[in-house]
C-alpha positions in Angstrom: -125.8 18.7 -105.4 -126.5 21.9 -103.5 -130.0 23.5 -103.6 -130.2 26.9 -105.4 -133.5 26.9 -106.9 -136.2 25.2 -104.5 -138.6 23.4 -106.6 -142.6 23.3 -104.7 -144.0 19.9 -105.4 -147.0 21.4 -107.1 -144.3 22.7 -110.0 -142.6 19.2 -110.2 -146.0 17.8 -110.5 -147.5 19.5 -113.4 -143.9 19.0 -115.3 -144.3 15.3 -115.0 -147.4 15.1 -116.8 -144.7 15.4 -119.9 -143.1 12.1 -119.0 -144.3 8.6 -118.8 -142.7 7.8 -115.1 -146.2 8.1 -113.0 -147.4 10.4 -110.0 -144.8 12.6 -108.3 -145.2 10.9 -104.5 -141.9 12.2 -102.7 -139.8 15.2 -103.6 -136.2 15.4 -101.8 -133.5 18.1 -102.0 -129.7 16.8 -101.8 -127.8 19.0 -100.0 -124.2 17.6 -101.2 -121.8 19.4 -104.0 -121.6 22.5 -104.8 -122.5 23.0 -108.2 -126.4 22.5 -109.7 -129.5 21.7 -108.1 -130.3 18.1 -107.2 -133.5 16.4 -106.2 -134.3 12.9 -105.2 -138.0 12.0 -107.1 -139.9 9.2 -106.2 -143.5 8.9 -108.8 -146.1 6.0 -108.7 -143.6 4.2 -111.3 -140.1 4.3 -109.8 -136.8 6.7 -108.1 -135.1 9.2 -110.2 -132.9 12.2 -109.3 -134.0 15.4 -111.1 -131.1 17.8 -112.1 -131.8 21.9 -112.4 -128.5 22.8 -114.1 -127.2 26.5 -112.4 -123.7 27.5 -114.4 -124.3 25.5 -117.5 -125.3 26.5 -120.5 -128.2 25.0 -121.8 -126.4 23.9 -125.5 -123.7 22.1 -123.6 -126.0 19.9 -121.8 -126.8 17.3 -124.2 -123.2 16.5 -124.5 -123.7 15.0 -120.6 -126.9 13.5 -121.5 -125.9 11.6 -124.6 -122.9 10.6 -122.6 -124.7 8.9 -120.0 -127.0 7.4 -122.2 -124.5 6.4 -124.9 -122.0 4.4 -121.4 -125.7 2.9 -120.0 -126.2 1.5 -123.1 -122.4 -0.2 -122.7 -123.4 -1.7 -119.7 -122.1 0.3 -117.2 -123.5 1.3 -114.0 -124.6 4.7 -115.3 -128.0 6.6 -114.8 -129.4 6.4 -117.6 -131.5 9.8 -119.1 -135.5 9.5 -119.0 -136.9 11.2 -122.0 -140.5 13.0 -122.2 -143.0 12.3 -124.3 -141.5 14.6 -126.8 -138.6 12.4 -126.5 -136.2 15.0 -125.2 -133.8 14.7 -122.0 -133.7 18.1 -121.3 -136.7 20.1 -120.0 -137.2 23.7 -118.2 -138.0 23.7 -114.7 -138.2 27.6 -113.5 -136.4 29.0 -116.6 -134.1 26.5 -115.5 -133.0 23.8 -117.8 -133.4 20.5 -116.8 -133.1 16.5 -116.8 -134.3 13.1 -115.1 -131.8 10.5 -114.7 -132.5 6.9 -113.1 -131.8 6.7 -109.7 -129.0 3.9 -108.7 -129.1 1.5 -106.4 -126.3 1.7 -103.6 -124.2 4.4 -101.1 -121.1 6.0 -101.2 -117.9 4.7 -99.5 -115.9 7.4 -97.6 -112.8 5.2 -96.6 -112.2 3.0 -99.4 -109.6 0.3 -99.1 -107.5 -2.0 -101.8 -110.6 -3.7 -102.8 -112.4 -0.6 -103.9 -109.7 1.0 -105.7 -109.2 -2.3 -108.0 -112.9 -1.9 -108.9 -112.8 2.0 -109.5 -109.4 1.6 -111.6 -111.1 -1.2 -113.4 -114.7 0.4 -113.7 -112.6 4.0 -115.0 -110.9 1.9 -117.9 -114.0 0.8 -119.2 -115.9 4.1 -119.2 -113.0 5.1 -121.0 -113.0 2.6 -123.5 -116.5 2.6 -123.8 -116.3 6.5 -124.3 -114.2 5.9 -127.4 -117.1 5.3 -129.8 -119.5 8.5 -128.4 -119.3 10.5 -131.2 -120.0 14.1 -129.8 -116.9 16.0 -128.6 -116.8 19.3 -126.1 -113.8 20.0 -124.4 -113.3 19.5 -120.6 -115.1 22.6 -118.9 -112.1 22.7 -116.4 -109.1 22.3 -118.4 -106.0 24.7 -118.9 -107.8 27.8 -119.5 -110.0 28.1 -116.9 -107.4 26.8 -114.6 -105.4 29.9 -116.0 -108.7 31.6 -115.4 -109.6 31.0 -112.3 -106.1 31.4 -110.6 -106.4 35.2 -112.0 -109.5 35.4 -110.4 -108.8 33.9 -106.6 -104.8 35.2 -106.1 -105.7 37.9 -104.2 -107.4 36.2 -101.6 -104.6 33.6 -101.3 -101.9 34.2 -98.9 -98.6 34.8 -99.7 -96.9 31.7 -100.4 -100.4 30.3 -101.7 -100.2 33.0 -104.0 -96.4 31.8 -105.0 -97.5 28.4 -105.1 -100.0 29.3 -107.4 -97.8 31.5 -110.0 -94.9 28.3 -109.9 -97.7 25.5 -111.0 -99.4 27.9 -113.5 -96.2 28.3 -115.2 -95.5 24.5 -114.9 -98.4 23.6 -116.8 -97.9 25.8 -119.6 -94.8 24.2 -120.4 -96.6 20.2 -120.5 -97.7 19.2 -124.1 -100.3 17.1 -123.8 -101.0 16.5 -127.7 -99.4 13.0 -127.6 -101.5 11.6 -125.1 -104.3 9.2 -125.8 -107.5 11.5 -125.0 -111.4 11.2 -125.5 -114.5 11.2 -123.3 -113.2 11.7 -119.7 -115.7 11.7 -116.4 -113.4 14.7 -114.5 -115.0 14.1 -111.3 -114.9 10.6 -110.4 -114.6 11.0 -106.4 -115.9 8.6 -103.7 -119.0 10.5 -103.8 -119.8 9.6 -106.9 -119.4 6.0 -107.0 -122.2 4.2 -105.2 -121.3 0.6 -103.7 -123.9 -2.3 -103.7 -122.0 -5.1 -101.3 -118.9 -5.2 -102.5 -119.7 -4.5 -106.7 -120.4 -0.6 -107.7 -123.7 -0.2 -108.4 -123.8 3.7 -109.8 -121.3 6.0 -111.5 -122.6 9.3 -111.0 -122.8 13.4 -111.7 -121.1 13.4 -115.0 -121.7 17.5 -115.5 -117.7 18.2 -115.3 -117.8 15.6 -118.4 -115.9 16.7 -121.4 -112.9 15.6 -124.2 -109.0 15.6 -122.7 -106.7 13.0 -121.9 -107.2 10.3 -120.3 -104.5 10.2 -118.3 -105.9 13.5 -116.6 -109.0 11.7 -115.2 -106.5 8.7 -114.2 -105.1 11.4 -112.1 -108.2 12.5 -110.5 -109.5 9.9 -109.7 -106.6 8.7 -107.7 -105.8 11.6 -106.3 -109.1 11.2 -104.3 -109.4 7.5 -104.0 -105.8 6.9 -102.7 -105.0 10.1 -100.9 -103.9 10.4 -96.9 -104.9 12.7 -94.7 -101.9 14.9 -95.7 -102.4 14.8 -99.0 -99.7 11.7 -99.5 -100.2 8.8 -101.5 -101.2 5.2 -99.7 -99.0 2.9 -101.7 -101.4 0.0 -101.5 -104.4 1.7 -102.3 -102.5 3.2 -105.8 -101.3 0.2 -106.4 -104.2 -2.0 -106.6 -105.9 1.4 -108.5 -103.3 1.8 -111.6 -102.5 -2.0 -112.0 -106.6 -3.0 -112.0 -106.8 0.4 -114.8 -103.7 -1.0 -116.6 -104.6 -4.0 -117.0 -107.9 -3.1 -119.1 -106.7 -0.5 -120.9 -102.5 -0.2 -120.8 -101.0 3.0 -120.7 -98.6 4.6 -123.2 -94.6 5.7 -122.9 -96.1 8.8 -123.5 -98.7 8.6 -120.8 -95.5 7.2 -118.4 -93.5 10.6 -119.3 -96.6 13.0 -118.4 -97.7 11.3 -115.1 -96.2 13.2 -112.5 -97.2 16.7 -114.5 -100.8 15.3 -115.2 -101.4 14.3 -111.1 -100.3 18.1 -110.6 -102.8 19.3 -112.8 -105.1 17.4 -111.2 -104.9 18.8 -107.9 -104.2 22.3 -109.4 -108.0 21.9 -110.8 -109.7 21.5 -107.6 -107.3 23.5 -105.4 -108.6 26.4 -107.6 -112.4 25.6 -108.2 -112.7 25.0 -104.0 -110.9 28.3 -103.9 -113.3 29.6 -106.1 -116.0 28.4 -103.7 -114.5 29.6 -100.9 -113.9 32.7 -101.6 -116.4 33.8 -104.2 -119.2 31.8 -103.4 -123.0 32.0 -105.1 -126.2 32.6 -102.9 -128.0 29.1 -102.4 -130.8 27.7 -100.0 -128.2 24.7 -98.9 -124.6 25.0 -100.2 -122.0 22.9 -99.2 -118.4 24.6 -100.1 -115.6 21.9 -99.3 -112.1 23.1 -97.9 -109.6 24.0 -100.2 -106.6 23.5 -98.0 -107.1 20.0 -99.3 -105.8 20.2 -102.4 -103.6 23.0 -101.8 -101.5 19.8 -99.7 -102.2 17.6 -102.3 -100.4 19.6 -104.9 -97.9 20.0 -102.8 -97.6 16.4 -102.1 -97.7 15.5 -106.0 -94.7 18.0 -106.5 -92.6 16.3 -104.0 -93.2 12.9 -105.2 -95.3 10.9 -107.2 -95.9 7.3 -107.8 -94.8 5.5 -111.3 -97.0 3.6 -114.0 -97.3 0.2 -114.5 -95.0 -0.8 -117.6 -95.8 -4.3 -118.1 
């Protein structure tokens, strides 16, 4: 993610005397995302990535960690926490809390096709299912109220009909019960960016710090809605295709989940429209932020409003 607090090598150093990973040899900062402070870490013994956490509260963290730990241990492709010799995940790096994950073999994929939407739709349904036996629950950090939040917070700075746009989808979303949906551990952020390919088999799920408890159907939606997007924000029916059939077929969705599709890919898009907003327009200081365009999803939500694809039944 972005760099906000610079870490000198001679800090990282003395910190990893608390682990069991070797010499610190190669210190890196990752300038992409927008919301914590990421590091690639190379010691004597292998490649981690070392997390300084910004916005998020220190008691929420071991929710993510657990998580991770609990879907490695499931056999996914998920980096997996290093513990210190204390055996804790989370440290304190510059009164900043923080964690060591495994490094993952593999790069991102920027223009995926039908192949690599089968294997994310497929890959999603079994973090899902896996995520049905991890015990600890804390709600998703971006769910209806700080969407309601948040679109108090950037109206002003919309235009007009953004601003109009915004007050019609607030009120949309108040009206969807959600209550009958199947729900549990969700990623929330499941973008081509954090999917890392090895040939033609993902090798990494990554960044699982928007992680939390909501319906499943919501991070369906995601998902898609950045895997199988256009340029304008449309749908590409092959790519959504090959994504929902490849998730239905491990884990088959509900009449119920049918019924809220349409109102859950809205939500979707409504959740980043408003946190790129947020960016955008009320950014934080950092040594190398990256703040993505908005205008994005503002067309995706659009787009979802006008139309929006069904669910497999069968």
């Amino acid at each position: 993610m972005s760099v906000f607090t610079p870490v000198p090598e001679a800090v990282l150093s003395q910190w990893l005397k608390n682990y069991a990973i070797g010499r610190l040899t190669e210190l890196k900062g990752i300038s992409a995302g927008v919301q914590n402070s990421n590091f690639f870490v190379t010691t004597t013994l292998g490649r981690y990535v070392l997390t300084l956490f910004e916005g998020i509260g220190r008691a929420e963290l071991p929710y993510y960690l657990h998580l991770m730990a609990h879907l490695a241990r499931h056999g996914l492709p998920v980096p997996a926490p290093i513990a210190n010799r204390d055996n804790e995940y989370l440290g304190t790096i510059k009164d900043k809390p923080a964690a060591l994950v495994m490094r993952l073999s593999g790069a991102s994929v920027m223009a995926p096709d039908e192949h690599h939407c089968t294997r994310v739709g497929a890959m999603l349904a079994g973090l899902h299912l896996a995520g049905m036996s991890y015990g600890r629950r804390q709600p998703n950090p971006r769910g209806p109220a700080w969407r309601t939040q948040t679109a108090a917070r950037v109206h002003a700075y919309l235009p007009e009909a953004e601003q109009a746009l915004l007050d019609r989808e607030i009120a949309f979303q108040a009206t969807i019960d959600t209550d009958a949906l199947p729900a549990g551990a969700i990623h929330a952020d499941l973008f081509r960016d954090n999917i890392l390919w090895d040939g033609e088999v993902i090798g990494g799920v990554i960044d699982f710090y928007f992680a939390g408890n909501d319906t499943l159907l919501f991070d369906v939606a995601v998902t898609l809605n950045d895997w199988c997007s256009l340029d304008d924000g449309s749908l590409d029916p092959v790519r959504s295709d090959a994504f929902l059939h490849a998730y239905h077929a491990e884990r088959p969705f509900s009449d119920a989940e049918r019924a809220a599709w349409p109102a859950m890919l809205r939500a979707a898009a409504l959740r980043f429209w408003l946190s790129r907003a947020e960016d955008f327009h009320l950014p934080r200081e950092g040594e190398m932020v990256l703040v993505k365009d908005p205008d994005e999803y503002r067309d995706i939500l659009r787009q979802r409003i006008a139309w929006s694809p069904a669910l497999p039944a069968v």
